[in-house]
LODRENDREN-497047 format. One record per residue (C-alpha): residue number from 1; residue in one letter; x negated, y, z negated. Coordinates in pm, 1 decimal. Layout:
% residues N
<node NUM; "A"; <X; Y; Z>>
...
This chain:
% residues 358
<node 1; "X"; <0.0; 0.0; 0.0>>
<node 2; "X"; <-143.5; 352.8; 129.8>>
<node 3; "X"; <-105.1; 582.5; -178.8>>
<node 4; "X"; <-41.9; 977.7; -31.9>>
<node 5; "X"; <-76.3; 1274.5; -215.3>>
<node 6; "X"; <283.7; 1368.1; -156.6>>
<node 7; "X"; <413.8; 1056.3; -313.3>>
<node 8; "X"; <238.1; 1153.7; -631.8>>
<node 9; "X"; <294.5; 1504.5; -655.6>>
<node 10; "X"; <679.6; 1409.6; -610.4>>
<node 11; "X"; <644.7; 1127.8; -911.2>>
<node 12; "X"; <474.4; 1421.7; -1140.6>>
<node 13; "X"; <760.9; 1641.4; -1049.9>>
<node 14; "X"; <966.9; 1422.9; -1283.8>>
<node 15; "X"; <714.7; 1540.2; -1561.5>>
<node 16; "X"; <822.8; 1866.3; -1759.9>>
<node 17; "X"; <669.8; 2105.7; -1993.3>>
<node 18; "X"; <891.1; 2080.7; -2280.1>>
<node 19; "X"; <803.5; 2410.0; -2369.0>>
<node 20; "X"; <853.6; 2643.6; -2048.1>>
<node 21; "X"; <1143.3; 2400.4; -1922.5>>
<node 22; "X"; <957.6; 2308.8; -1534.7>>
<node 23; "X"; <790.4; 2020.0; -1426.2>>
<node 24; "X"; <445.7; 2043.8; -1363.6>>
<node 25; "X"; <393.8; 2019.6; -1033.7>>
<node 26; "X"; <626.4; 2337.6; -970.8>>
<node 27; "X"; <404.5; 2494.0; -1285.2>>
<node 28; "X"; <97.6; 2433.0; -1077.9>>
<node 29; "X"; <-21.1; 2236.7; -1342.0>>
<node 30; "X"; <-182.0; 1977.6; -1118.2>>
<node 31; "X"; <-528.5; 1995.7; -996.2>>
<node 32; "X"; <-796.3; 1859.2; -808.5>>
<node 33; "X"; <-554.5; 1579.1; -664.6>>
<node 34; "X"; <-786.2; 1270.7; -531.1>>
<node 35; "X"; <-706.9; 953.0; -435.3>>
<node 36; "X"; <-854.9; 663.9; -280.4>>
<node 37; "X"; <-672.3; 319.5; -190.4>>
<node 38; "X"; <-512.3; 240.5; -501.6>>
<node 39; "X"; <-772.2; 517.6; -775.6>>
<node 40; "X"; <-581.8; 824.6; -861.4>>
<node 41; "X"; <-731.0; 1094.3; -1023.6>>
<node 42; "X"; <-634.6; 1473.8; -1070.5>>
<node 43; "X"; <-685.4; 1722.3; -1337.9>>
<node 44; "X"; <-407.7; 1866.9; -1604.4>>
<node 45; "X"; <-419.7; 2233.6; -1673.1>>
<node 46; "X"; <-256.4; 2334.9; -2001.6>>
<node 47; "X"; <-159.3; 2638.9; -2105.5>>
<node 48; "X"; <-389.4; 2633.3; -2382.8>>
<node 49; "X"; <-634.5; 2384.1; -2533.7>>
<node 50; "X"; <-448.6; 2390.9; -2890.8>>
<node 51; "X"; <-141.9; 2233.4; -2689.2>>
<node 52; "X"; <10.9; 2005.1; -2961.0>>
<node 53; "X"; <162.0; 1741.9; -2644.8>>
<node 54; "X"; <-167.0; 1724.6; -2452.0>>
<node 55; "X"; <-121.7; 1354.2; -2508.7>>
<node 56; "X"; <262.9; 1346.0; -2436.3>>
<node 57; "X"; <212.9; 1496.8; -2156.7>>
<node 58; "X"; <-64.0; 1313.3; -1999.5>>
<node 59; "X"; <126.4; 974.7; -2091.2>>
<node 60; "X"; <452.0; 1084.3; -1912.8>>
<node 61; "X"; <218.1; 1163.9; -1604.3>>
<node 62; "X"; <75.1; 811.5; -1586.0>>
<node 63; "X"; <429.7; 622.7; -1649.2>>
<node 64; "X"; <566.7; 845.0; -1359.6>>
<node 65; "X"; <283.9; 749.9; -1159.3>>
<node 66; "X"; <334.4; 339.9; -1259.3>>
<node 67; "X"; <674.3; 360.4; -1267.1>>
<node 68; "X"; <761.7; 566.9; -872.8>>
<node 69; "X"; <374.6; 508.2; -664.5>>
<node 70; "X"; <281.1; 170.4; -803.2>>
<node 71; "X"; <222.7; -4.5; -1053.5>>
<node 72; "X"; <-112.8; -106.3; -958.7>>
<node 73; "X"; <-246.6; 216.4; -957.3>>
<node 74; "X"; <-591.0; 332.5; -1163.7>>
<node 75; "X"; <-501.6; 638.9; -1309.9>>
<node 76; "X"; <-795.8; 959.9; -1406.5>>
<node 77; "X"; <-623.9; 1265.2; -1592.1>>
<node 78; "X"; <-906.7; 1552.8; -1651.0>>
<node 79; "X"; <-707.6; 1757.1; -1894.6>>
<node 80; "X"; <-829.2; 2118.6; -1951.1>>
<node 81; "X"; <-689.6; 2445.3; -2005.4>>
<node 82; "X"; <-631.0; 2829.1; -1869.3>>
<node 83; "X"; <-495.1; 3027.4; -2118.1>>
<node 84; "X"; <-205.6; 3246.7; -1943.4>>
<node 85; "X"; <-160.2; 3638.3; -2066.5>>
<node 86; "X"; <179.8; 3862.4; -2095.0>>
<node 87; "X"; <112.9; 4098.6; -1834.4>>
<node 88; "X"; <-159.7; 4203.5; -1580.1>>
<node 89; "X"; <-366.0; 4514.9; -1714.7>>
<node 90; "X"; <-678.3; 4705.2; -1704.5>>
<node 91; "X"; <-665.6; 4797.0; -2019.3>>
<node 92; "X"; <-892.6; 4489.4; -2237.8>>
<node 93; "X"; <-818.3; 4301.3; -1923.4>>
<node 94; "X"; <-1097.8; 4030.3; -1989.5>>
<node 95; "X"; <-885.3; 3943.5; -2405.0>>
<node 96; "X"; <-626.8; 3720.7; -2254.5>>
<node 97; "X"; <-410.1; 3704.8; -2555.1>>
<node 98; "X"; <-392.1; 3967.2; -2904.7>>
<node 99; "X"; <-234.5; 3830.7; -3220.8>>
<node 100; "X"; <-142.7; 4026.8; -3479.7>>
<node 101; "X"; <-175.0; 3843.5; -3831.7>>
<node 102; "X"; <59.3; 4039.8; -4066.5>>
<node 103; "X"; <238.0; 4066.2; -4430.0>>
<node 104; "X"; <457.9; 4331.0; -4579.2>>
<node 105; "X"; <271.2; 4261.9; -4850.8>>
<node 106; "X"; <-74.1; 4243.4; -5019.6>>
<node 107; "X"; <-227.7; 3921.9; -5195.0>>
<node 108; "X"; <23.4; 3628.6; -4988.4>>
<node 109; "X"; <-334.1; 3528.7; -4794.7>>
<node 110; "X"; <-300.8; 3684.7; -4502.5>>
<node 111; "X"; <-629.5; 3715.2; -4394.1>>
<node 112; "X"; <-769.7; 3337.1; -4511.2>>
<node 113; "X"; <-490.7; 3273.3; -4290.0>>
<node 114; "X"; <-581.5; 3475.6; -3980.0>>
<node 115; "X"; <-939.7; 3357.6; -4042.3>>
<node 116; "X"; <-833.4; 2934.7; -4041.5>>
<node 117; "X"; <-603.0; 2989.9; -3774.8>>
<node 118; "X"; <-920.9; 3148.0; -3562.1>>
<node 119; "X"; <-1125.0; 2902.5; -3672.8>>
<node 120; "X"; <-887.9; 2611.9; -3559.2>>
<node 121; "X"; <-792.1; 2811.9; -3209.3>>
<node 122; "X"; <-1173.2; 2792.5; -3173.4>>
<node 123; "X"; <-1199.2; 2408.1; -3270.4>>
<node 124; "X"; <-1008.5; 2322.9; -2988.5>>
<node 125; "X"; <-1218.7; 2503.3; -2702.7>>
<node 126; "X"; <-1015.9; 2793.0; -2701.7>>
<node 127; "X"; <-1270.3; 3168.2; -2675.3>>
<node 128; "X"; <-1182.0; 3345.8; -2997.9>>
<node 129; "X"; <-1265.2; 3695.7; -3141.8>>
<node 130; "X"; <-1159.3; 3793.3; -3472.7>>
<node 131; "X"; <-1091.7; 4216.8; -3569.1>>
<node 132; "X"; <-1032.5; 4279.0; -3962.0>>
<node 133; "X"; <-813.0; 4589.2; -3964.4>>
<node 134; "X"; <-740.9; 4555.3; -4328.1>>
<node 135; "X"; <-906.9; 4922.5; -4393.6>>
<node 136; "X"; <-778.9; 4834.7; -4794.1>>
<node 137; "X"; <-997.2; 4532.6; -4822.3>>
<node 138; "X"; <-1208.4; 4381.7; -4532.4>>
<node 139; "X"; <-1208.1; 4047.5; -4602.6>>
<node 140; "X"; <-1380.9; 3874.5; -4297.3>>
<node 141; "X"; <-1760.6; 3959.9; -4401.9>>
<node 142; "X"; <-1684.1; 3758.9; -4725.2>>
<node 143; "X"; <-1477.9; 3472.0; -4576.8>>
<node 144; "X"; <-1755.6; 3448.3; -4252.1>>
<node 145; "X"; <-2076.0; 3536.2; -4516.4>>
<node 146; "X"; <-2152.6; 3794.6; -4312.4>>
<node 147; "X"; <-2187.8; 4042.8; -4640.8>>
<node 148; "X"; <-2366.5; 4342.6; -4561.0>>
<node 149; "X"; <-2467.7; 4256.2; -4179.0>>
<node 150; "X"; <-2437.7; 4494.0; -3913.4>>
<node 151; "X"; <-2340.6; 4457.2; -3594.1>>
<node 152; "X"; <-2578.4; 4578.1; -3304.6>>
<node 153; "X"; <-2540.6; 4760.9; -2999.6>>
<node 154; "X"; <-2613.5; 4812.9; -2618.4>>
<node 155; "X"; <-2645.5; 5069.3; -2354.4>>
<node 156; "X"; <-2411.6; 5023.6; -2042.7>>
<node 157; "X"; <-2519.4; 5143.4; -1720.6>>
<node 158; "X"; <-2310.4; 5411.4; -1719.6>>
<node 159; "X"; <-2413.3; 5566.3; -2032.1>>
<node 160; "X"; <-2172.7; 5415.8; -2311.2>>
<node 161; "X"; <-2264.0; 5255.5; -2623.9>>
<node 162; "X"; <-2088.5; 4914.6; -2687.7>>
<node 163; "X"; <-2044.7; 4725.6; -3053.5>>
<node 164; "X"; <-2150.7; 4380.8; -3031.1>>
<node 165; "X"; <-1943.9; 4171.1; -3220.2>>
<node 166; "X"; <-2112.9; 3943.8; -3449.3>>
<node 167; "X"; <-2086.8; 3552.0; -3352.2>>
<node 168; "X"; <-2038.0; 3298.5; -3664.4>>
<node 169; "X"; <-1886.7; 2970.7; -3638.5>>
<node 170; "X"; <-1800.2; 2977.6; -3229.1>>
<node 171; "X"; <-1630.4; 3312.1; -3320.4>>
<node 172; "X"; <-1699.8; 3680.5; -3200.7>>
<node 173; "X"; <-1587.8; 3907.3; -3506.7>>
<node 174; "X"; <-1569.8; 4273.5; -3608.1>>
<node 175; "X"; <-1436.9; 4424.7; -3918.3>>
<node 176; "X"; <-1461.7; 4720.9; -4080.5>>
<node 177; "X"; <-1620.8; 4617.6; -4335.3>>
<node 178; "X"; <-1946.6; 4588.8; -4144.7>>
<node 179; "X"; <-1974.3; 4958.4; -4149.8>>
<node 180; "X"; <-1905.2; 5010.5; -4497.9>>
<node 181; "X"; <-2072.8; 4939.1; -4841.7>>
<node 182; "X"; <-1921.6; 4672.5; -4985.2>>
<node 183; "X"; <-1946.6; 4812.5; -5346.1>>
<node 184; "X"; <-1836.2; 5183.4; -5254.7>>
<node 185; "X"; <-1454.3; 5276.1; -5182.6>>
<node 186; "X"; <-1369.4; 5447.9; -4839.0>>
<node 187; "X"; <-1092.8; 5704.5; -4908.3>>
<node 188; "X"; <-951.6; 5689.3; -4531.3>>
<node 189; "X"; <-727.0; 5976.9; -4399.5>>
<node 190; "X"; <-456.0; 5809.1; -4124.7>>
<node 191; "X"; <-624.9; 5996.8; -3856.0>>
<node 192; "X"; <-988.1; 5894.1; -3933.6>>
<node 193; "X"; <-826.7; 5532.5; -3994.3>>
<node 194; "X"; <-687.3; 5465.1; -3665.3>>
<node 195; "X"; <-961.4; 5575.5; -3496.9>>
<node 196; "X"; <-1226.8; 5385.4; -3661.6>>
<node 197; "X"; <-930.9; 5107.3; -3589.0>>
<node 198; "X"; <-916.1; 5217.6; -3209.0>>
<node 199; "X"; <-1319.9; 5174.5; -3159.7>>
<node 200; "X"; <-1360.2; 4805.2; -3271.2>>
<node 201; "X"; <-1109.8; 4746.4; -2947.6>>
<node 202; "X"; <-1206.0; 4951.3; -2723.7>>
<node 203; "X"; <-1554.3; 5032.8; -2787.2>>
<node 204; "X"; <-1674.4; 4648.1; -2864.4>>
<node 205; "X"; <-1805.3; 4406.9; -2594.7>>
<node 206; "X"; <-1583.2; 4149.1; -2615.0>>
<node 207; "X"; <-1685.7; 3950.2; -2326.0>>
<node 208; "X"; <-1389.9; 3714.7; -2170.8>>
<node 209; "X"; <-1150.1; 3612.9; -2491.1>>
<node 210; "X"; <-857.1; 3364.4; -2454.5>>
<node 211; "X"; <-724.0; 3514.8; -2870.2>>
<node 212; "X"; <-844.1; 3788.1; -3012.4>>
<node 213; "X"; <-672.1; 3777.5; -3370.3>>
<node 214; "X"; <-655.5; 4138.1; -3566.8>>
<node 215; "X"; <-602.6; 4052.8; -3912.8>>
<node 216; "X"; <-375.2; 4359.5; -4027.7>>
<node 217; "X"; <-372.3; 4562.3; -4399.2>>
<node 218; "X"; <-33.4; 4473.0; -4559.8>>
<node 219; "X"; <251.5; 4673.2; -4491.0>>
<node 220; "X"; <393.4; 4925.2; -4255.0>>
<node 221; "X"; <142.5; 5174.2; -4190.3>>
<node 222; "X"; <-60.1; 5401.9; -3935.6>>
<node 223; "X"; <-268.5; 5155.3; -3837.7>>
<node 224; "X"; <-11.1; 4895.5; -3754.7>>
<node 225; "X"; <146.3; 5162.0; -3556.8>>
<node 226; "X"; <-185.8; 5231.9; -3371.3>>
<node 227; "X"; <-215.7; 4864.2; -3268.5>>
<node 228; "X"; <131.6; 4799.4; -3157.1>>
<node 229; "X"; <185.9; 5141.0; -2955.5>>
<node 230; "X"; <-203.7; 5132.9; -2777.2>>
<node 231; "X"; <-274.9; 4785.6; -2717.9>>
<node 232; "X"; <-125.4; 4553.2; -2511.4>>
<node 233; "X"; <-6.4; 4279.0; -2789.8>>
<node 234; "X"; <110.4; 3958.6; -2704.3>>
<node 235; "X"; <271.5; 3855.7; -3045.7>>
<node 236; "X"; <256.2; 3882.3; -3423.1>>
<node 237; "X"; <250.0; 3573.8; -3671.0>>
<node 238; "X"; <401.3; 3666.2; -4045.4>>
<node 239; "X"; <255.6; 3538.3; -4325.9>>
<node 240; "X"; <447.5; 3548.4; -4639.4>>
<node 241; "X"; <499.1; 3333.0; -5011.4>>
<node 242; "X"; <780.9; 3187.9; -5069.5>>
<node 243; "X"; <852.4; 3376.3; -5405.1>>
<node 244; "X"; <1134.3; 3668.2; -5345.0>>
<node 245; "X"; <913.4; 3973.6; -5447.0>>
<node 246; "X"; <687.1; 3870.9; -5137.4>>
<node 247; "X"; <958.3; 3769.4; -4918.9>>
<node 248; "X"; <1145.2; 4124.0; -4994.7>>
<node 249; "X"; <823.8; 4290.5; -4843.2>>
<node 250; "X"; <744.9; 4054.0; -4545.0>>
<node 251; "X"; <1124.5; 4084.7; -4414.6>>
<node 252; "X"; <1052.9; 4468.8; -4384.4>>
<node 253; "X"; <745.7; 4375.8; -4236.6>>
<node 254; "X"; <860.1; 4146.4; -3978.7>>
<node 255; "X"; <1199.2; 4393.4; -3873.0>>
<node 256; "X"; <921.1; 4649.3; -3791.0>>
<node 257; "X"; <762.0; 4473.4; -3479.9>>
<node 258; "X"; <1185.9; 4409.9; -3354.2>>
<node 259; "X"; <1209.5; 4791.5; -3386.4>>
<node 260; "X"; <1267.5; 4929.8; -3028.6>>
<node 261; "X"; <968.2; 5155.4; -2991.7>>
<node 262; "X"; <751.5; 4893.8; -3041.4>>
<node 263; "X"; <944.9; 4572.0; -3000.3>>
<node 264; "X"; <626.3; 4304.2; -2993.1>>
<node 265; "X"; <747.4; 3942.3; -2992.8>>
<node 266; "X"; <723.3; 3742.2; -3342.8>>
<node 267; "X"; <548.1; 3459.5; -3247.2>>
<node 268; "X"; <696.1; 3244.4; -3638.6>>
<node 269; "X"; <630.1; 3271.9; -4002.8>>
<node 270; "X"; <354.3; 3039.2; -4207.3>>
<node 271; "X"; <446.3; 2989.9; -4578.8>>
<node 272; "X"; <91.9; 3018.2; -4710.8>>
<node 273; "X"; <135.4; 2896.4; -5144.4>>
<node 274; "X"; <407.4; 2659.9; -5061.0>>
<node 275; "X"; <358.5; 2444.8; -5311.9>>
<node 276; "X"; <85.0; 2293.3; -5552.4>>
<node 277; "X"; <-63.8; 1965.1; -5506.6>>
<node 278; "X"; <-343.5; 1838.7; -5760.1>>
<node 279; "X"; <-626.7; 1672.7; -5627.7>>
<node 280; "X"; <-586.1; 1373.7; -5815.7>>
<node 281; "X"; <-190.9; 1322.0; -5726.6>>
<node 282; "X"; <-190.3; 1400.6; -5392.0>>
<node 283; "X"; <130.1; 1295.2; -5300.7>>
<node 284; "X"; <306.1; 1505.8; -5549.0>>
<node 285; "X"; <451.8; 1844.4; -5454.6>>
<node 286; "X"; <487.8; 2154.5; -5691.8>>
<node 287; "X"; <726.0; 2466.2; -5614.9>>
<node 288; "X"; <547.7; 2703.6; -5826.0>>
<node 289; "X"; <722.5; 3045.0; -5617.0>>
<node 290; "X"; <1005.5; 2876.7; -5467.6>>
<node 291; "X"; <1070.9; 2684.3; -5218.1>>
<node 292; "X"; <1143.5; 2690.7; -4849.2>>
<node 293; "X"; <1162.4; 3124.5; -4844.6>>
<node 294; "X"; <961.7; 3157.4; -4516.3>>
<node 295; "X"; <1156.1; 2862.2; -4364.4>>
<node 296; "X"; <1445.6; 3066.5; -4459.8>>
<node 297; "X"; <1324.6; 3425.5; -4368.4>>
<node 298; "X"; <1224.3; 3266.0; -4039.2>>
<node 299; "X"; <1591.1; 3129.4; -3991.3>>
<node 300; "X"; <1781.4; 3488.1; -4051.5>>
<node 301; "X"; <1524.2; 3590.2; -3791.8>>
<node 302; "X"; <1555.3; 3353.1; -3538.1>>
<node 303; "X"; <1183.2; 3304.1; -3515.9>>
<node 304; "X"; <1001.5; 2996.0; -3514.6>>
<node 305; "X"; <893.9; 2831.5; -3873.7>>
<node 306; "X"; <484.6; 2772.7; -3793.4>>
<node 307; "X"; <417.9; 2549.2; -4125.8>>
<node 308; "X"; <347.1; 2541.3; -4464.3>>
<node 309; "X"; <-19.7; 2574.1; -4583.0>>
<node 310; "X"; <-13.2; 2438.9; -4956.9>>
<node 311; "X"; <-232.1; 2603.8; -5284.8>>
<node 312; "X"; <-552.1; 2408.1; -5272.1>>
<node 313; "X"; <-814.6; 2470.4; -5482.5>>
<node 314; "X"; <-1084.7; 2435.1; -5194.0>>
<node 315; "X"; <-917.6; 2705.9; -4985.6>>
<node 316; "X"; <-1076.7; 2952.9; -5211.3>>
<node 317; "X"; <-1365.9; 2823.7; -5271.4>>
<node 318; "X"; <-1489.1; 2757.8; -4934.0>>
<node 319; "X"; <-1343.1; 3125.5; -4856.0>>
<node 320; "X"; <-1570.7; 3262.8; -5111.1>>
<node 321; "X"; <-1853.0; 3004.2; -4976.2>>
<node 322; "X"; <-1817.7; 3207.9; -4643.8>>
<node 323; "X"; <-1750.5; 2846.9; -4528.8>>
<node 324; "X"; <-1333.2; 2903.0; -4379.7>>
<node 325; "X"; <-1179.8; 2549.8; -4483.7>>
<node 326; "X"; <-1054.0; 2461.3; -4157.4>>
<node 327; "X"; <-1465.6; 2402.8; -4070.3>>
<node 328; "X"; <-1419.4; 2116.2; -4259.3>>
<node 329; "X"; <-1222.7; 1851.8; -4046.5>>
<node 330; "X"; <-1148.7; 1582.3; -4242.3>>
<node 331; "X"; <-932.1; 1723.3; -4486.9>>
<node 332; "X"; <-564.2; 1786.7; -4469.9>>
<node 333; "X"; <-582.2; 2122.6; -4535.0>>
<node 334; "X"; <-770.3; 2182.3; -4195.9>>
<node 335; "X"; <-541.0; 1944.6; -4010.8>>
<node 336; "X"; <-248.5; 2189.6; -4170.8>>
<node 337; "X"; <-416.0; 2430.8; -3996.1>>
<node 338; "X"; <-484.4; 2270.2; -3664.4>>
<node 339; "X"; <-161.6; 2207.7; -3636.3>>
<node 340; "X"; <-7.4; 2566.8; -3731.1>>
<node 341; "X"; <-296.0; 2680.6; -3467.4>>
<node 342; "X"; <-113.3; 2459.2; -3193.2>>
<node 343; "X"; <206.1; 2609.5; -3293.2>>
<node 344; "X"; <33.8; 2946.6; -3256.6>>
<node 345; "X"; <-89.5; 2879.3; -2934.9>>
<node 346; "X"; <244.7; 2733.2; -2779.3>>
<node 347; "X"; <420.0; 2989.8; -2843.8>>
<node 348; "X"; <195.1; 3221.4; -2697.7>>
<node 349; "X"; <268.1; 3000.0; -2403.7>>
<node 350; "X"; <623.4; 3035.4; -2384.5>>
<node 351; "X"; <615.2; 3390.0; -2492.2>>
<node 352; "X"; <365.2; 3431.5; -2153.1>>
<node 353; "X"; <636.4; 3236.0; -1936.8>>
<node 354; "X"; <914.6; 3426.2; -2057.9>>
<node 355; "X"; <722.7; 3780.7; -2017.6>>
<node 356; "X"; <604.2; 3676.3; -1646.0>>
<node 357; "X"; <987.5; 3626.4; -1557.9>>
<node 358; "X"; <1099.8; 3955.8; -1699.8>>
């Protein structure tokens, strides 16, 4: 039996993206078709190499091959990735994708969240930048151990000076803290905030970026307004506790990016604290602020639920190490990451599709 490309390219069309609702074929999704006699082999291009059904997907091509080609058939699937972007624009055109990382309020572990969740993005292939905007507390030269380093610089040809982002851990990162002493306060007008805020986008080498992640300060402030209204923002995760006092703040937080003048798409809501789980009883679970409040803020928003990330003692520690805890692989911690960070990424995916039919 002659195998032609048409017959397989019709059996993948019986594959879809769960996600963006079109088989793959029509989502040019299919690469590098080859075949010879009865060897198949052709590449898979996600959407992003955090997809969470890489492996669904890449069975349900080879039973569509089996089940309408032939049976006989030896199968190849290449899987890699292009990260797709919201809109076409000159403006940071080689940062594919920003994420905002936000709270409505302070101490819920915001940034040891936007720090895994860069950390895991990275893990999976993905080209990852990290910007702390926190201008209240930088936390990133602590949680990367990057504690009174300094970023250099370089000359372009036509005459400007670019920041070079420091590199740690597969990840380019800025923060504002890297121009600060750590042990003196920095009394910040609004004007002199969003500016400094302004430079580490637009005056930083960045090189090609599939995520760049801004962890924001808590709240509603000039700088969030900044961000949203100059740059062109993908999405915004929420991180919140599941306690009412935090939840109280984060729902204000969250209504802010659904306000029409700047109306930037909520990509879900982590529950970071959800619940206490001693080391030596690991299968026992311990509300200590509540239960289920960002599952539940997420709901009366419509937005996605990302995960729960549970209070672990090594989450801190490894944060104050400099050492993020999603570095460390084999603990479930890090695997509640990864899979938060897959989350992250697929709905950056859809958000893309949905944006590129508008």
């Amino acid at each position: 039996m002659i195998i032609s490309p048409e017959q397989v390219l019709a059996a993948l069309r019986n594959v879809e993206d769960p996600d963006l609702k079109k088989d793959l074929v029509t989502l040019n999704m299919i690469k590098d078709l080859k075949i010879a006699d009865q060897q198949i082999s052709f590449t898979l291009e996600l959407t992003t190499p955090a997809c969470p059904m890489k492996d669904m997907l890449k069975n349900a091509c080879l039973n569509a091959i089996k089940h309408f080609v032939s049976r006989d058939a030896e199968i190849t699937i290449n899987i890699t990735a292009r990260v797709t972007k919201p809109m076409d624009t000159n403006q940071l055109k080689d940062i594919r994708n920003i994420i905002l990382v936000s709270s409505g309020k302070g101490g819920v572990g915001k940034s040891t969240v936007a720090s895994n969740l860069a950390v895991s993005l990275a893990a999976d292939g993905a080209k990852v930048g990290l910007i702390d905007a926190d201008i209240y507390g930088p936390s990133v030269p602590t949680m990367f151990d990057l504690v009174g380093a300094k970023p250099s610089a370089r000359e372009t040809e036509e005459g400007r000076t670019l920041i070079l982002p420091i590199e740690k851990y597969g990840i380019k990162l800025l923060s504002l803290g890297f121009f600060a002493d750590p042990d003196q306060p920095v009394p910040w007008r609004g004007p002199m905030a969003s500016n400094a805020v302004k430079q580490l986008f637009n005056d930083a080498d960045w090189g090609e970026l599939d995520y760049l992640i801004v962890d924001l300060p808590p709240g509603t402030g000039d700088i969030h307004i900044t961000i949203t209204q100059g740059f062109p923002i993908t999405g915004a995760v929420i991180v919140t506790t599941p306690q009412q006092v935090a939840l109280a703040d984060t729902r204000k937080g969250l209504a802010m990016f659904k306000m029409p003048g700047i109306n930037i798409p909520v990509l879900g809501v982590i529950e970071n604290m959800a619940y206490f789980t001693p080391e030596e009883l690991p299968d026992n679970k311990y509300y200590l602020f509540g239960k289920d409040g960002g599952k539940a803020l997420a709901s009366s928003f419509d937005v996605p639920f990302l995960g729960e990330i549970p209070i672990v003692q090594g989450i801190s520690e490894a944060g104050d190490k400099g050492e993020p805890i999603a570095l460390n692989t084999s603990n479930i911690i890090s695997a509640a990451f990864a899979q938060i960070a897959g989350k992250v990424a697929q709905q950056i995916a859809i958000s893309n599709a949905q944006t590129a039919k508008s």
